[in-house]
C-alpha positions as CSV (number, residue, x, y, z in Angstrom):
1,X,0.0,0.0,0.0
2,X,1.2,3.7,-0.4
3,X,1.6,5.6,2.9
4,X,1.2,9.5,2.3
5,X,3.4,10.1,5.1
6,X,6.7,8.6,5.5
7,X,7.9,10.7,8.5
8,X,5.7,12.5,11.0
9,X,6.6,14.6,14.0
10,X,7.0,13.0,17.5
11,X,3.4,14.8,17.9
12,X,1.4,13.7,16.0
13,X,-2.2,14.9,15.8
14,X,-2.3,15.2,11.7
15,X,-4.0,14.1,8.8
16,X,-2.4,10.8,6.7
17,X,-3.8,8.6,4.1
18,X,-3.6,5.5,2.5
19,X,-3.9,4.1,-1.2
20,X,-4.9,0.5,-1.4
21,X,-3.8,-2.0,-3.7
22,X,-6.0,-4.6,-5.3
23,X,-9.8,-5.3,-5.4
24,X,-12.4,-2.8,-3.6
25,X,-13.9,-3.9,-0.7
26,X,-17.6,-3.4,-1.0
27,X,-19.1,-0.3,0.7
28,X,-20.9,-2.2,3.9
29,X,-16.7,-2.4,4.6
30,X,-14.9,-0.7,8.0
31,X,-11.6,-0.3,7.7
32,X,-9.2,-0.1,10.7
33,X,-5.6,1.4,11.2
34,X,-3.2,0.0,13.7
35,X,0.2,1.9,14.6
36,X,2.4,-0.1,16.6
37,X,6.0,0.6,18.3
38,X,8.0,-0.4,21.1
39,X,5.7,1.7,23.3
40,X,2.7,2.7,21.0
41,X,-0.5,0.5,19.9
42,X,-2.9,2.9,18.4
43,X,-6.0,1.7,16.9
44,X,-8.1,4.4,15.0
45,X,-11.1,4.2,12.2
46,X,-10.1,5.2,8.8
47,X,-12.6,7.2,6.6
48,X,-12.8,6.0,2.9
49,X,-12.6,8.5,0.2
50,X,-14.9,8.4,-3.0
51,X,-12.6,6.6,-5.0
52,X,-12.9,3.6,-2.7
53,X,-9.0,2.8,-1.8
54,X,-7.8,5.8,-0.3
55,X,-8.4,5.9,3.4
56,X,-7.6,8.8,6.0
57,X,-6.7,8.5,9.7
58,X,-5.7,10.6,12.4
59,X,-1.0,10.1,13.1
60,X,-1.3,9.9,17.1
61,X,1.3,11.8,19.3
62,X,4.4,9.1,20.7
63,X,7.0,9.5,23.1
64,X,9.6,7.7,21.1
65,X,11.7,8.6,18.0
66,X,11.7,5.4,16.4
67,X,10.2,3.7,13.2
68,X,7.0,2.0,13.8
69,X,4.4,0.2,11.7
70,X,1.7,1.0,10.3
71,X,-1.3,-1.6,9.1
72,X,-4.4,-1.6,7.6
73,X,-7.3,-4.2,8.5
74,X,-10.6,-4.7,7.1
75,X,-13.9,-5.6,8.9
76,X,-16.7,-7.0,7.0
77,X,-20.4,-7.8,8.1
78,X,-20.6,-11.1,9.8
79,X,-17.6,-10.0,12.0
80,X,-14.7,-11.2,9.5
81,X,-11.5,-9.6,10.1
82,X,-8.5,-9.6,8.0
83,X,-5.6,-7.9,7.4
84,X,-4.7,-5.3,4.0
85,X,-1.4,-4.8,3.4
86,X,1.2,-3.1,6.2
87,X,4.0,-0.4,5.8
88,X,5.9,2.0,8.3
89,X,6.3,5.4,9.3
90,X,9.1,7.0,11.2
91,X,8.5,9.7,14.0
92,X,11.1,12.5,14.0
93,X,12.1,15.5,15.3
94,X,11.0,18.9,14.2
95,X,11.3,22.8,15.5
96,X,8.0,22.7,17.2
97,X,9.4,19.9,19.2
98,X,12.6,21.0,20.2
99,X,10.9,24.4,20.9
100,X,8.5,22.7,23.2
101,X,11.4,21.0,25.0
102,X,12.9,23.8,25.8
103,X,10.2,25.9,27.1
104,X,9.6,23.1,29.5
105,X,13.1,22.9,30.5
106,X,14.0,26.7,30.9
107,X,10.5,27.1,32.7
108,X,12.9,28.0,35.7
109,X,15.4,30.2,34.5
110,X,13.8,32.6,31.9
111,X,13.7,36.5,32.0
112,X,13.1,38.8,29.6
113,X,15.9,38.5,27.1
114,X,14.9,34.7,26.5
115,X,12.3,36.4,23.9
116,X,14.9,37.1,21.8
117,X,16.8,33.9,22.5
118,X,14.0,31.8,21.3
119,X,13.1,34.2,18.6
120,X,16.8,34.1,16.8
121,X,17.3,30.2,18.1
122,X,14.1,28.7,16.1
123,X,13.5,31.7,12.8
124,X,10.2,33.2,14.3
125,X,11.0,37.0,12.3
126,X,8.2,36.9,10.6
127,X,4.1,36.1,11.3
128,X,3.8,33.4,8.9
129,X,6.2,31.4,11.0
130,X,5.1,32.1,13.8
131,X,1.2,31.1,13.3
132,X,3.1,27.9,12.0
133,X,5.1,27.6,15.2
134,X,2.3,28.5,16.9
135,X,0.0,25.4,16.1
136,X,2.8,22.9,16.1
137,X,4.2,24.0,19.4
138,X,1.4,23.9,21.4
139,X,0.5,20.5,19.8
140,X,4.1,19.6,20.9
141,X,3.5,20.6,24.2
142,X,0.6,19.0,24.8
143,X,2.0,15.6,24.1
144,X,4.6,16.0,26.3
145,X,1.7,15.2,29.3
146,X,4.0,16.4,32.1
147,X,2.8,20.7,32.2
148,X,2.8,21.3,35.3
149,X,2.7,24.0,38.2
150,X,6.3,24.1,38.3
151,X,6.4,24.8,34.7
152,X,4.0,27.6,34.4
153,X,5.0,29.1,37.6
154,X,8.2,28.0,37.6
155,X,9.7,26.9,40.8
156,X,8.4,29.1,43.2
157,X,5.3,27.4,44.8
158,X,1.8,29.4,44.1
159,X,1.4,30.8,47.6
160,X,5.2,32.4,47.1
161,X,5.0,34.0,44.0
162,X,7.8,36.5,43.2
163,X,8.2,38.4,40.3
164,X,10.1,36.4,37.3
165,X,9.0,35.8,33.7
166,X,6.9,32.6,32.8
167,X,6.4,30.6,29.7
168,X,3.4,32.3,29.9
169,X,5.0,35.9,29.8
170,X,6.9,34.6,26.6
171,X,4.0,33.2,24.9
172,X,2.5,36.1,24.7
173,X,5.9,38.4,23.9
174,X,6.3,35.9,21.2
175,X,2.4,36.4,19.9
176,X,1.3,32.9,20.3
177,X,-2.6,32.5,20.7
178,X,-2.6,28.8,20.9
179,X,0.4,28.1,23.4
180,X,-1.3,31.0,25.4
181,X,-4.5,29.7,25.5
182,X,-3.1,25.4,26.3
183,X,-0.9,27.3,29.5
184,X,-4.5,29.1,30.8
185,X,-6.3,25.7,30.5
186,X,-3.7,24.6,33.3
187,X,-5.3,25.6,37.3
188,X,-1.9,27.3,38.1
189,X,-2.7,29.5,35.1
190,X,-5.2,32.1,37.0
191,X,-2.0,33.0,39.2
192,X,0.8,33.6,36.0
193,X,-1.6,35.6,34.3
194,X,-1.2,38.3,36.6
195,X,1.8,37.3,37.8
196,X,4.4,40.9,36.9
197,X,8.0,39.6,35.6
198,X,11.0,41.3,36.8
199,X,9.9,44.6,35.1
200,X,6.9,44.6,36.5
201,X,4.7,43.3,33.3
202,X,1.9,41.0,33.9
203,X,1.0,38.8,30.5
204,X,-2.3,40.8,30.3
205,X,-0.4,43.9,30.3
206,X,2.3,42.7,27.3
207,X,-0.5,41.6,25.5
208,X,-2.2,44.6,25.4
209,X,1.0,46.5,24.6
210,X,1.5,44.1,21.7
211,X,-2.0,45.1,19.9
212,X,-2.8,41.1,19.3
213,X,-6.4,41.2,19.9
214,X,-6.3,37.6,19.9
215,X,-4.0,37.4,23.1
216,X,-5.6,40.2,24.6
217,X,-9.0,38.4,24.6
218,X,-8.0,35.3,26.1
219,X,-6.0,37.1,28.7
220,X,-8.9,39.8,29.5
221,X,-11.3,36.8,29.8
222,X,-9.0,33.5,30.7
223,X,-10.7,30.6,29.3
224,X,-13.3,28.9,32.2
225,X,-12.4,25.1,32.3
226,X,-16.1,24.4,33.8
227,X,-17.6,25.4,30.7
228,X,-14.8,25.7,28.1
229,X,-13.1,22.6,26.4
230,X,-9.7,22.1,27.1
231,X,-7.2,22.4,24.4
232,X,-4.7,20.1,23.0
233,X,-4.4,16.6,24.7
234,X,-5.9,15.2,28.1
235,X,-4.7,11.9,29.5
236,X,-8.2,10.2,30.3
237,X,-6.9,7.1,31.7
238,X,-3.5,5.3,32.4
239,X,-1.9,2.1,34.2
240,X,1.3,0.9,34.7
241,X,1.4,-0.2,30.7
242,X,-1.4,1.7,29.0
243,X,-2.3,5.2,28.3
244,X,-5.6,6.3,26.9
245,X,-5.2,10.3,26.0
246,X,-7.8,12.3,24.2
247,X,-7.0,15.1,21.5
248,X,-9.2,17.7,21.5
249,X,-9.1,18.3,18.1
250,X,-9.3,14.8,16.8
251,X,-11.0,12.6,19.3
252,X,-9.3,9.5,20.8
């Protein structure tokens, strides 16, 4: 079979598609996709386009930069299930995830220079790559499943706040909507966004300096979990072997 994607980011949460080879199933068929690695097993529906062979599924995130398989299976009424054909995909490293990374580990040590750090370190000069970055990143950072507290605060516990610059402060220098709005969705959120930095800026007050209406409305009025979908990726469920995540934008 043909795999539209050879290589997808360590993220995920994008579109692929499959052409298969041989006879068309009938259209009573349910087709299945099945991503497996050392620490992935991923079982999604696929949607068949109108030519009958191509199929489209949903690339989950992984935690892994490895090469992992990719099959197709076929379910037909009376309950028979057999296997398609099988290639693989490889999960690799992009900007969005290295920028990611390193948000989460300089949570701790940032002040207001790191704008221009990041800015210079990952070619965010101009607004096209940013909105790109933008939706990546905050995809990225959502699979990393470990935001916490200490990364939106920092390391200073919430009931010994002290001026210093957050991830949140440089979201919002860096006009990113999206990253902005995943941080708020964390509880420790209502406390960074007025939080002041060293120079005494809160994010509410960058953003209205930056003339973003975007950031400035989701800063004035801070999403309300009770009533407002989360964005990017919740972990719903997990033991010691298994974790069952849902993507907001996807599904399961």
């Amino acid at each position: 079979m043909e795999l539209s994607r050879r290589e997808v980011p360590l993220y995920g949460q994008l579109k692929a598609c499959v052409v298969l080879q041989g006879p068309e199933p009938g259209p009573e068929a349910e087709f299945y996709v099945v991503l497996e690695g050392s620490t992935l097993e991923h079982i999604t529906a696929a949607q068949r386009d109108q030519d009958g062979c191509t199929l489209h599924f949903d690339v989950p995130g992984h935690n892994l930069l490895e090469v992992v398989s990719v099959r197709v299976y076929l379910y037909t009424e009376g309950g028979l299930v057999s296997r398609l054909d099988r290639a693989s995909m490889e999960y690799v490293l992009d900007d969005a995830q290295e920028m990611a990374e390193f948000l989460v580990s300089h949570s701790q040590c940032l002040s207001a220079s790191s704008y221009q750090d990041v800015l210079s370190r990952f070619g965010l000069g101009d607004n096209d790559a940013r909105r790109k970055m933008d939706e990546n990143v905050t995809k990225a950072m959502a699979n990393l499943g470990y935001l916490s507290e200490r990364n939106v605060l920092g390391s200073q516990p919430e009931k010994e706040l002290q001026p210093r610059e957050t991830v949140l402060h440089l979201a919002v220098r860096l006009g990113l909507p999206r990253l902005s709005q995943l941080l708020l969705c964390h509880p420790a959120a209502v406390a960074a966004a007025g939080l002041p930095n060293e120079e005494g800026d809160t994010p509410l007050q960058l953003a209205r300096r930056s003339g973003t209406r975007a950031l400035l409305e989701l800063l004035t009025d801070p999403p309300d979990l009770q009533v407002t979908p989360p964005t990017g990726v919740s972990q719903v469920w997990a033991d010691g072997s298994r974790t069952l995540r849902f993507c907001h934008d996807t599904g399961p």
